[in-house]
VORO-646069 format. One record per residue (C-alpha): x, z, y; residue in three letters. Coordinates in nm, 3 decimals, padded with zeros to 5 digits, m for minus. Layout:
! VORO-646069
+---------+---------+---------+------+
!      px !      pz !      py ! code !
+---------+---------+---------+------+
!       X !       Z !       Y !  ALA !
...
+---------+---------+---------+------+
//
This chain:
! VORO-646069
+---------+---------+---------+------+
!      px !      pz !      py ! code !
+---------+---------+---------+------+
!  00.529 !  02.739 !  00.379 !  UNK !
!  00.268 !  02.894 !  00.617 !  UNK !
!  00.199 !  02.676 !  00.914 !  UNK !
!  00.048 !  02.946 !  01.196 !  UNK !
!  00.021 !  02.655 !  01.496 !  UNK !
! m00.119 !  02.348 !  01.536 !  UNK !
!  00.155 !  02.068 !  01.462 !  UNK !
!  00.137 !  01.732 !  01.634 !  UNK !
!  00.156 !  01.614 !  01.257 !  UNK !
! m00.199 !  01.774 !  01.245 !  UNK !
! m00.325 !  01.472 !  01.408 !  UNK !
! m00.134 !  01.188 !  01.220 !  UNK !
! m00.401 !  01.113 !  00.986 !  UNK !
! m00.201 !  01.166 !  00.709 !  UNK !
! m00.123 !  01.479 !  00.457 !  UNK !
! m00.153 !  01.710 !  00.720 !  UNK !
! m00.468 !  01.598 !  00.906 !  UNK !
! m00.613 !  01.636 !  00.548 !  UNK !
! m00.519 !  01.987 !  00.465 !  UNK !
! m00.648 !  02.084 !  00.821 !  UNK !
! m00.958 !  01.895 !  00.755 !  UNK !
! m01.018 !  02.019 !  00.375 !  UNK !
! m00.906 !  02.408 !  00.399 !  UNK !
! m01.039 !  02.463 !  00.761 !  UNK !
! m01.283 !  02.256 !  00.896 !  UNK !
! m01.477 !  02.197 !  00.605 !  UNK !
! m01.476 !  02.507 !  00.489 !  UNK !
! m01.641 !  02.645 !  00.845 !  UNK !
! m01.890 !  02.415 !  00.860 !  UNK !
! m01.960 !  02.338 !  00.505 !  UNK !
! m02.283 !  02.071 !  00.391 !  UNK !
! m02.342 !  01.838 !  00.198 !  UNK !
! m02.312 !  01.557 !  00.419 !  UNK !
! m01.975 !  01.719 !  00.557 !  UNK !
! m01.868 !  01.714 !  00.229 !  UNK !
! m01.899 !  01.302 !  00.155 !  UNK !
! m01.611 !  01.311 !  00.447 !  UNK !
! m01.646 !  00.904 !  00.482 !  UNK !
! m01.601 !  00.725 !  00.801 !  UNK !
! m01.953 !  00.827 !  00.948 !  UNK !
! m02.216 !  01.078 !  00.800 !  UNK !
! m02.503 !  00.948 !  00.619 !  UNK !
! m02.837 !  01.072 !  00.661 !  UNK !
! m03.233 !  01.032 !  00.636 !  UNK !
! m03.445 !  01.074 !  00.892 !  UNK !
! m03.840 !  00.978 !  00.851 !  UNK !
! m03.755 !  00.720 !  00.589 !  UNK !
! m03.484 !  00.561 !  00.750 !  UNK !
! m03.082 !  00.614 !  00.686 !  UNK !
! m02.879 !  00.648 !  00.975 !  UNK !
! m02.531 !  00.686 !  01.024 !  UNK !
! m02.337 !  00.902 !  01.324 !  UNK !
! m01.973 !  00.876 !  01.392 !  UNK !
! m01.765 !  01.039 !  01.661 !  UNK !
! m01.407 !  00.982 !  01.819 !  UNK !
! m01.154 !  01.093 !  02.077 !  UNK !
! m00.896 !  00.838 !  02.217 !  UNK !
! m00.571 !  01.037 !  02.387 !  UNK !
! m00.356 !  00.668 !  02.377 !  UNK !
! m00.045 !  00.673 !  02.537 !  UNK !
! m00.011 !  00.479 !  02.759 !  UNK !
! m00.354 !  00.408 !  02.826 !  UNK !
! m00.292 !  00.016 !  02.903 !  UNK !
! m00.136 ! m00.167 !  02.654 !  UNK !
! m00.125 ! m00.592 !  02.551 !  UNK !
! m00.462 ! m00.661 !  02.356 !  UNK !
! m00.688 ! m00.400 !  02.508 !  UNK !
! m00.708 ! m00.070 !  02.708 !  UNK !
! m00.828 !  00.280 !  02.593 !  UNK !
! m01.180 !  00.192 !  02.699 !  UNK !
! m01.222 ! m00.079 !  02.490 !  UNK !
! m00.988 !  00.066 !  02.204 !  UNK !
! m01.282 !  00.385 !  02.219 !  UNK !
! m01.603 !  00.167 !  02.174 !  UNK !
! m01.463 ! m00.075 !  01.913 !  UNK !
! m01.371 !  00.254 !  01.693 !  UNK !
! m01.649 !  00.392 !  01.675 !  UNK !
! m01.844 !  00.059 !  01.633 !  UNK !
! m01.577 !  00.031 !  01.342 !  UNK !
! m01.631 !  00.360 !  01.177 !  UNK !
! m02.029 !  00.296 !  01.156 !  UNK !
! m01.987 ! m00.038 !  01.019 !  UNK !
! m01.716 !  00.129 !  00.750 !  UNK !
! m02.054 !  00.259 !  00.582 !  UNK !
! m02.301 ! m00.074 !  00.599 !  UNK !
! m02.459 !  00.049 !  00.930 !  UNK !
! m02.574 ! m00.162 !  01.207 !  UNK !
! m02.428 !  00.003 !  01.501 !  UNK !
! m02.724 !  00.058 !  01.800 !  UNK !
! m02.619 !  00.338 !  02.045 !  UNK !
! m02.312 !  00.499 !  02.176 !  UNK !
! m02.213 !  00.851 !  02.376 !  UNK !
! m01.917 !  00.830 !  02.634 !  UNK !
! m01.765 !  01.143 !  02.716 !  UNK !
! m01.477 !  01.096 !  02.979 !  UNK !
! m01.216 !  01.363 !  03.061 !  UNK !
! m01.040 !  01.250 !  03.382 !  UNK !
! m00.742 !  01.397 !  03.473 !  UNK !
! m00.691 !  01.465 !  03.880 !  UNK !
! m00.538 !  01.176 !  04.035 !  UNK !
! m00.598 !  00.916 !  03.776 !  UNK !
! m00.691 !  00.605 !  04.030 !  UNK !
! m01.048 !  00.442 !  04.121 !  UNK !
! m00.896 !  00.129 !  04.014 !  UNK !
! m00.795 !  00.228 !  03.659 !  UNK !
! m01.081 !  00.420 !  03.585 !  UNK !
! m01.316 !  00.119 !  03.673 !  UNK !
! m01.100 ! m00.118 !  03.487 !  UNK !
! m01.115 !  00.127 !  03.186 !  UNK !
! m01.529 !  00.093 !  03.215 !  UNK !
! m01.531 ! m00.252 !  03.217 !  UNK !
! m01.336 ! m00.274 !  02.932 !  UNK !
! m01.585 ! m00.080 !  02.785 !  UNK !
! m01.901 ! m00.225 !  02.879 !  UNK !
! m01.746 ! m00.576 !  02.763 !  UNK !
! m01.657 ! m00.416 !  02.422 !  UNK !
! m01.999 ! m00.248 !  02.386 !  UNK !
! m02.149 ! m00.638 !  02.501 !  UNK !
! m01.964 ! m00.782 !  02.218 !  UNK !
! m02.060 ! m00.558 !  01.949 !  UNK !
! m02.406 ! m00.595 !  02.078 !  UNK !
! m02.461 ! m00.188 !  02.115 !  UNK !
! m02.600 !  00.033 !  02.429 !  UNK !
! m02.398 !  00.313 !  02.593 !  UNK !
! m02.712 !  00.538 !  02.646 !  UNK !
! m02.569 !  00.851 !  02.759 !  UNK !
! m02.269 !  01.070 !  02.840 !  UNK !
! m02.048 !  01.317 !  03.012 !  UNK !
! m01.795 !  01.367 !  03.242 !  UNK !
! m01.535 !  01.611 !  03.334 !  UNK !
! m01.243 !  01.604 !  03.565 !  UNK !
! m00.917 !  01.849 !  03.487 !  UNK !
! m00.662 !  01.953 !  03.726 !  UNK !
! m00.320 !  01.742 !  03.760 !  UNK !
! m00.113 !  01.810 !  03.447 !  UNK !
! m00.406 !  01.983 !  03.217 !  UNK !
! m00.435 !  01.645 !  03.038 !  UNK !
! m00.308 !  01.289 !  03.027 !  UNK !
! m00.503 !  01.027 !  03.284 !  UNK !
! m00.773 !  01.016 !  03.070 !  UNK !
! m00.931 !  01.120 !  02.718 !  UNK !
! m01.223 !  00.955 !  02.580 !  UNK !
! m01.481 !  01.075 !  02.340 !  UNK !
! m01.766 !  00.800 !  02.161 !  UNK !
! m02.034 !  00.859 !  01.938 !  UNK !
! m02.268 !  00.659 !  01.778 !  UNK !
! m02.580 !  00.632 !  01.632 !  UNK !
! m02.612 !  00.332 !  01.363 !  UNK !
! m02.890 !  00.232 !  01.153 !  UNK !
! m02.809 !  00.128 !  00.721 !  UNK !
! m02.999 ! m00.139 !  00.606 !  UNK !
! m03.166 ! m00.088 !  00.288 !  UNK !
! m03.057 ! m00.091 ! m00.028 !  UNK !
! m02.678 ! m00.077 !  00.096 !  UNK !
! m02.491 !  00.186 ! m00.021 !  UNK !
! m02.104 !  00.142 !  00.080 !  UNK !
! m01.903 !  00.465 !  00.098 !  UNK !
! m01.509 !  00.586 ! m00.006 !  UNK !
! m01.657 !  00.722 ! m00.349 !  UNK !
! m01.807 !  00.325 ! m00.458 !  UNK !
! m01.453 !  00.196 ! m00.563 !  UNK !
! m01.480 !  00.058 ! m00.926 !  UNK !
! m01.242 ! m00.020 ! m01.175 !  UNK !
! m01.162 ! m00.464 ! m01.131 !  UNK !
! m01.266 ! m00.420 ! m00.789 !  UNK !
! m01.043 ! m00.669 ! m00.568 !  UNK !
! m00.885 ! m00.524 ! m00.204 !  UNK !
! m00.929 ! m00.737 !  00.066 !  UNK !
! m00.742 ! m00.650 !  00.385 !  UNK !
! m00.915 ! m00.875 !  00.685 !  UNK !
! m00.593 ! m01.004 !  00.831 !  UNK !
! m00.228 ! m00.848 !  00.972 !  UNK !
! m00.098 ! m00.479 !  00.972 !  UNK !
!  00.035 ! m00.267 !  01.204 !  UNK !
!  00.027 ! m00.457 !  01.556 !  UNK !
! m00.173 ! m00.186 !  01.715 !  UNK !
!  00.048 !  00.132 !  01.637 !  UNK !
!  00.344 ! m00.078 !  01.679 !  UNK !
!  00.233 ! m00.271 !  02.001 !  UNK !
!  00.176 !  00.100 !  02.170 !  UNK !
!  00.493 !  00.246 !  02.054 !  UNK !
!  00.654 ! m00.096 !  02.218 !  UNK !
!  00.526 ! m00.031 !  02.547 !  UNK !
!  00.576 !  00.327 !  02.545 !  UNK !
!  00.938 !  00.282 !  02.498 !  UNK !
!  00.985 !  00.011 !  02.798 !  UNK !
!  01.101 ! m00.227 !  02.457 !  UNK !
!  01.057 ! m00.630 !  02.558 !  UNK !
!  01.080 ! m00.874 !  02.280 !  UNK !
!  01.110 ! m01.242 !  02.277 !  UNK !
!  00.793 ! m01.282 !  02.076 !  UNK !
!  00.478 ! m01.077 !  02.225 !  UNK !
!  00.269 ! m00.891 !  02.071 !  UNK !
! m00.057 ! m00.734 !  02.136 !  UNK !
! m00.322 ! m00.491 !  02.001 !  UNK !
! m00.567 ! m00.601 !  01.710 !  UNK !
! m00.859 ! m00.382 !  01.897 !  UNK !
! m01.148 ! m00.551 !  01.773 !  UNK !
! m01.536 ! m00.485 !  01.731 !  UNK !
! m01.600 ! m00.544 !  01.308 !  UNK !
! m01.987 ! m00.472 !  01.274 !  UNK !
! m02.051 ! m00.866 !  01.268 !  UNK !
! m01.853 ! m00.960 !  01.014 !  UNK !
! m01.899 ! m00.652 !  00.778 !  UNK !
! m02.299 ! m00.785 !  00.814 !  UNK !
! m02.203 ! m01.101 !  00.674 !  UNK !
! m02.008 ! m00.970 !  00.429 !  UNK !
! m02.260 ! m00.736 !  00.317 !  UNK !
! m02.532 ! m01.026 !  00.328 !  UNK !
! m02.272 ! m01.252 !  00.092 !  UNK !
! m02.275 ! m00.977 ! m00.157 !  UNK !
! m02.441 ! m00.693 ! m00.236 !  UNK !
! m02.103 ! m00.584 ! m00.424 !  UNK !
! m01.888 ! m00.518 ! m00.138 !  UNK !
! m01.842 ! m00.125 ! m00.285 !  UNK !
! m01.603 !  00.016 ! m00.017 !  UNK !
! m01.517 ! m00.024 !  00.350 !  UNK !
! m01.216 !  00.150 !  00.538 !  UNK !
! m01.076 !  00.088 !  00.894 !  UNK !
! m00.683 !  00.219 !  00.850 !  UNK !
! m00.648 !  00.355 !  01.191 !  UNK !
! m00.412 !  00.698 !  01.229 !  UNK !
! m00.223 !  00.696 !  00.881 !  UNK !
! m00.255 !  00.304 !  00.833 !  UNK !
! m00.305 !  00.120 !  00.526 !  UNK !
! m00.104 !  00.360 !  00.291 !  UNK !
! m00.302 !  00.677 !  00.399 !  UNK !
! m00.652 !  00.498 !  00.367 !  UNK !
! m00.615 !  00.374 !  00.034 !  UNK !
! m00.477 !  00.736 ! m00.110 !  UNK !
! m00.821 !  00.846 !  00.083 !  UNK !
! m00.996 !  00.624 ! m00.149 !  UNK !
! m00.843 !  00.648 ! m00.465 !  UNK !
! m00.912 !  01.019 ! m00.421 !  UNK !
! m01.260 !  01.013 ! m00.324 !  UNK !
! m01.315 !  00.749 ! m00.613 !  UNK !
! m01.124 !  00.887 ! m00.886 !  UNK !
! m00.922 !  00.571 ! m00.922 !  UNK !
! m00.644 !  00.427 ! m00.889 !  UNK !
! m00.538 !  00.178 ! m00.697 !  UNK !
! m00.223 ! m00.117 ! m00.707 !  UNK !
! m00.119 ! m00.333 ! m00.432 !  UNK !
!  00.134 ! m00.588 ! m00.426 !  UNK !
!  00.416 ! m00.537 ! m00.136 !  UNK !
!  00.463 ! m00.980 ! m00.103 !  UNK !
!  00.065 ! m01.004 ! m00.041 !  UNK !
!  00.066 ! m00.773 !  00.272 !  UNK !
!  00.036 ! m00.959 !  00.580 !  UNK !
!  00.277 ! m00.837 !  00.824 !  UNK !
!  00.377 ! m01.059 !  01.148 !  UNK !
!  00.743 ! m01.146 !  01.130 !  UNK !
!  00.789 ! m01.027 !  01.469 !  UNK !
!  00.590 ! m00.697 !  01.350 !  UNK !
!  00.768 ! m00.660 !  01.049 !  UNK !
!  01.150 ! m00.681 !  01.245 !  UNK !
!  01.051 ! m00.461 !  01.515 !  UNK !
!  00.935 ! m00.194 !  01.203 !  UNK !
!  01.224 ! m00.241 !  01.041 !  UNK !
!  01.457 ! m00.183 !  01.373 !  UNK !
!  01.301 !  00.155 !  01.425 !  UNK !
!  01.273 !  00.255 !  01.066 !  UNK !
!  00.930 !  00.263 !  01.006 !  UNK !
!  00.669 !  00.182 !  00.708 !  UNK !
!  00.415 ! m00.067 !  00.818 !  UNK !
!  00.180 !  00.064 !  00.577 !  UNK !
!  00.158 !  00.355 !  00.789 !  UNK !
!  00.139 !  00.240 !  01.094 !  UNK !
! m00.199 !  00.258 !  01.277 !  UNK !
! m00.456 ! m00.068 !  01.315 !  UNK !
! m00.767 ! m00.080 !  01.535 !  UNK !
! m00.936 ! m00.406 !  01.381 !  UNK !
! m00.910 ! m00.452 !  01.066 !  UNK !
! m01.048 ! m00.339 !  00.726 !  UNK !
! m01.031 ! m00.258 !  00.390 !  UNK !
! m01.310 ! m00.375 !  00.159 !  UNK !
! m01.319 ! m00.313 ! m00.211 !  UNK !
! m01.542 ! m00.564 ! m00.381 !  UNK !
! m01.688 ! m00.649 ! m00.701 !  UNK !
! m01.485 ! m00.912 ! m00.936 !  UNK !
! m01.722 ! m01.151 ! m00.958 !  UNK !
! m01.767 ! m01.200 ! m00.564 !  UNK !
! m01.475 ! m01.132 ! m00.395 !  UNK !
! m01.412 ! m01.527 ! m00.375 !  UNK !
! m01.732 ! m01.559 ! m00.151 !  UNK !
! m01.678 ! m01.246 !  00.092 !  UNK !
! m01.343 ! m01.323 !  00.115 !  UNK !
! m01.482 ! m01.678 !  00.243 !  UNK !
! m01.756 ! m01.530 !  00.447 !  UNK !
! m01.467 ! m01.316 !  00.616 !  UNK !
! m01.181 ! m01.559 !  00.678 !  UNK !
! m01.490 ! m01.812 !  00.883 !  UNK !
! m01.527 ! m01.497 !  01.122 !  UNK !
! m01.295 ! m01.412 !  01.442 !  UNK !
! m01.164 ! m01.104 !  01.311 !  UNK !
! m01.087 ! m01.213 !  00.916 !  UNK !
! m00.910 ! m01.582 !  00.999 !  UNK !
! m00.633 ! m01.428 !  00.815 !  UNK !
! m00.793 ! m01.229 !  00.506 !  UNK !
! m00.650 ! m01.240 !  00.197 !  UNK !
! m00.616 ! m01.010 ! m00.156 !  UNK !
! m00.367 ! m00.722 ! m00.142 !  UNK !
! m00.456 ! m00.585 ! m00.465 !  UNK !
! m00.691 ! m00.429 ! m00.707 !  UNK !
! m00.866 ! m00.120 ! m00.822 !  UNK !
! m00.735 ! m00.005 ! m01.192 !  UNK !
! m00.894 !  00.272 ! m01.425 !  UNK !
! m00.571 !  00.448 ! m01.528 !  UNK !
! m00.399 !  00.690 ! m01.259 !  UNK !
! m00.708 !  00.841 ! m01.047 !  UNK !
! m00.607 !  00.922 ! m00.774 !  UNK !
! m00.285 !  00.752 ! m00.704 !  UNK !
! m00.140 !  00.420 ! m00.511 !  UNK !
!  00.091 !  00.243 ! m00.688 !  UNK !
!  00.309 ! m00.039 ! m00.537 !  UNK !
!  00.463 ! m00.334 ! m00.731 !  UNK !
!  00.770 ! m00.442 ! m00.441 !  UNK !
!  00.907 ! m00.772 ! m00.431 !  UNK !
!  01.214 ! m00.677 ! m00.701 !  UNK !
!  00.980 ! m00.649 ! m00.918 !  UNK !
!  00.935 ! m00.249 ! m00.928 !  UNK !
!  00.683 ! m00.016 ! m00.894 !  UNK !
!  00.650 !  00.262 ! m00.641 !  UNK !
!  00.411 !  00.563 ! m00.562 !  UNK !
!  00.222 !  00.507 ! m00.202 !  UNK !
!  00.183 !  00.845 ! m00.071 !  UNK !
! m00.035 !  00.933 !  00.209 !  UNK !
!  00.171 !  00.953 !  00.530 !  UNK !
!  00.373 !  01.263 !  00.535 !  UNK !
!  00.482 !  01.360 !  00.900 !  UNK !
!  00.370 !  01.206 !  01.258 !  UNK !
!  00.514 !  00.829 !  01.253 !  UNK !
!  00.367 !  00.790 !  01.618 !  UNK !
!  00.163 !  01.043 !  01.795 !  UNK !
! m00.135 !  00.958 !  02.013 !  UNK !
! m00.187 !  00.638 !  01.915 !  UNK !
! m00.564 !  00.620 !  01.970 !  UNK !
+---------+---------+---------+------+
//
C-alpha cells in the first residue's frame, strides 16, 4: 500500500520509522558513514575517532515524575554517544519555544539541563533559539547534539554482535514510555512511578574498561527493547533469543501495561541499555554494571545464536517460542 503522508507511526521507532529512514533518507543523503546507521556516526578526524549524535525531544507533557524534557534531551544524546564507546565532551541546544510557554518553566527546563549535562560531566558549548507563534508547536521542542571522543582500540557498533554473545539489559523496562503515557492520561496509581532518564556514559566506561569484549551497545528508546534488538540482529546477521521470565519489568509497570493492552517490550526507556558481550566476560561486566547507579538491577535476558539471522525469537514462560517483531504501529506518540 502506498503511504503519500507522513504518519505519526513514522516516528514510532519501529517498522515504519525504518522504511522512512532506509528508502528515503538514506537514499538522499547516501555515505558511508550514513550507511553504518548506529546510534552516533563514527568518524576520523586528524588521527582521532569521534563520534556525533543528534536528537529532538517533542515529550508530551513536558513535566513528568523522574525528569523533565530538559534533562530527558541531554541524557539522550549523552546515551546515544556512549552506545558506540565514546566519551561524550560537548553538546548543541537548540530550543523551539512556543509563544506563551512561561519564564518559570522554561528556566526550570534549563536547570534541568545544566544539572544533567553536570552529571554526565559534558559542556553545552553552543546553540539556538527560536520562538513560534501560539499553537505552531507544543511549549517547547528541543534539539541536542554532541560531539564525543572513542577511545582507542574500541570498536562497539550494532554490526559487532557474535554468535555466544550474552544480552545484558542494565535494569527495568518500560517506566519511561509508560510513566508519560500515565500522566498524560490524568491516571493515579497506588504505587508511583517515575521516569528512568538517566546519563549512561560512566558506566558504559567501566564496562568497556572490564572488557574489551563488550561487542554491542543499544539504548531502546522509541520502539523499546523489541525494536532494538530486531535493529541488531539485522545489522549483525544474527539471531537473537531472549527469555520472556528474565525480563525485568516492575510489577506495578507490568499491571498498568497489561490494563491498557500494551507490550512492554515496546515501550520506550530513557536509561537503560543493551550490551552484547563476549562469553567469557559477561560475568565481570555484568558485575562492573550492577556496582554502578544506573545497572543495580542488571541481569541476562538472553543470548546471541548463529541460526536465524536476522530474527528475535522469544521462549515465553509456557514454555513456547515466539517471533519478536519490530514494533508495528505507534504504541505512544511523542514520547521523547
Amino acid at each position: 500500500m502506498s503511504i503519500d503522508k507522513i504518519l505519526l507511526d513514522h516516528g514510532s521507532g519501529g517498522k515504519a520509522s525504518h522504511s522512512l529512514i532506509a528508502d528515503l533518507l538514506v537514499p538522499e543523503f547516501e555515505n558511508p558513514i550514513l550507511a553504518q546507521l548506529d546510534d552516533s556516526a563514527i568518524f576520523d578526524i586528524e588521527g582521532k575517532r569521534l563520534a556525533f549524535s543528534t536528537d529532538t525531544y517533542v515529550v508530551d507533557p513536558i513535566f513528568f515524575p523522574g525528569g523533565n524534557i530538559g534533562d530527558l534531551a541531554v541524557n539522550g544524546t549523552v546515551n546515544d554517544l556512549a552506545m558506540c564507546g565514546a566519551t561524550p565532551l560537548y553538546l548543541s541546544v537548540g530550543l523551539i519555544i512556543e509563544e506563551g510557554l512561561s519564564m518559570a518553566d522554561l528556566k526550570k527546563i534549563l536547570k534541568a539541563m545544566r544539572e544533567a549535562a553536570r552529571k554526565a560531566d559534558v559542556l553545552i558549548v553552543t546553540g539556538d533559539t527560536k520562538v513560534v507563534p501560539n499553537g505552531a508547536a507544543d511549549k517547547i521542542f528541543i534539539n541536542t547534539s554532541g560531539v564525543g571522543l572513542i577511545p582507542e582500540g574500541t570498536n562497539i557498533s550494532g554490526h559487532n554482535a557474535r554468535p555466544g554473545d550474552k544480552i545484558i539489559i542494565s535494569g527495568t523496562i518500560a517506566d519511561h514510555g509508560i510513566t508519560v503515557l500515565t500522566q498524560r492520561e490524568g491516571m493515579t496509581f497506588e504505587s508511583p512511578i517515575q521516569s528512568d532518564t538517566a546519563p549512561l556514559n560512566h558506566m558504559v566506561r567501566e564496562m568497556i574498561a572490564a572488557s574489551d569484549q563488550v561487542h554491542a551497545l543499544r539504548d531502546p528508546t522509541r520502539g523499546g527493547v523489541g525494536t532494538s534488538l530486531n535493529e541488531i540482529a539485522a545489522q549483525s546477521k544474527v539471531g537473537i533469543k531472549i527469555y520472556e521470565e528474565a525480563l525485568p519489568i516492575r510489577e506495578e509497570v507490568s499491571g498498568i501495561c497489561e490494563l491498557l493492552g500494551f507490550d512492554p517490550l515496546y515501550v520506550a526507556n530513557e536509561g537503560k541499555l543493551l550490551a552484547f558481550v563476549g562469553p567469557d566476560v559477561w560475568e565481570k561486566v555484568l558485575e562492573t554494571m550492577k556496582a554502578s547507579e544506573y545497572g543495580k538491577d542488571a541481569c541476562i535476558i538472553g543470548e546471541v545464536v548463529a541460526d536465524s539471522p536476522g530474527k528475535v525469537f522469544m521462549k515465553t514462560r509456557i514454555g513456547s517460542t515466539r517471533i519478536v517483531n519490530m514494533l508495528t504501529g505507534e504504541q505512544l506518540p511523542r514520547i521523547c
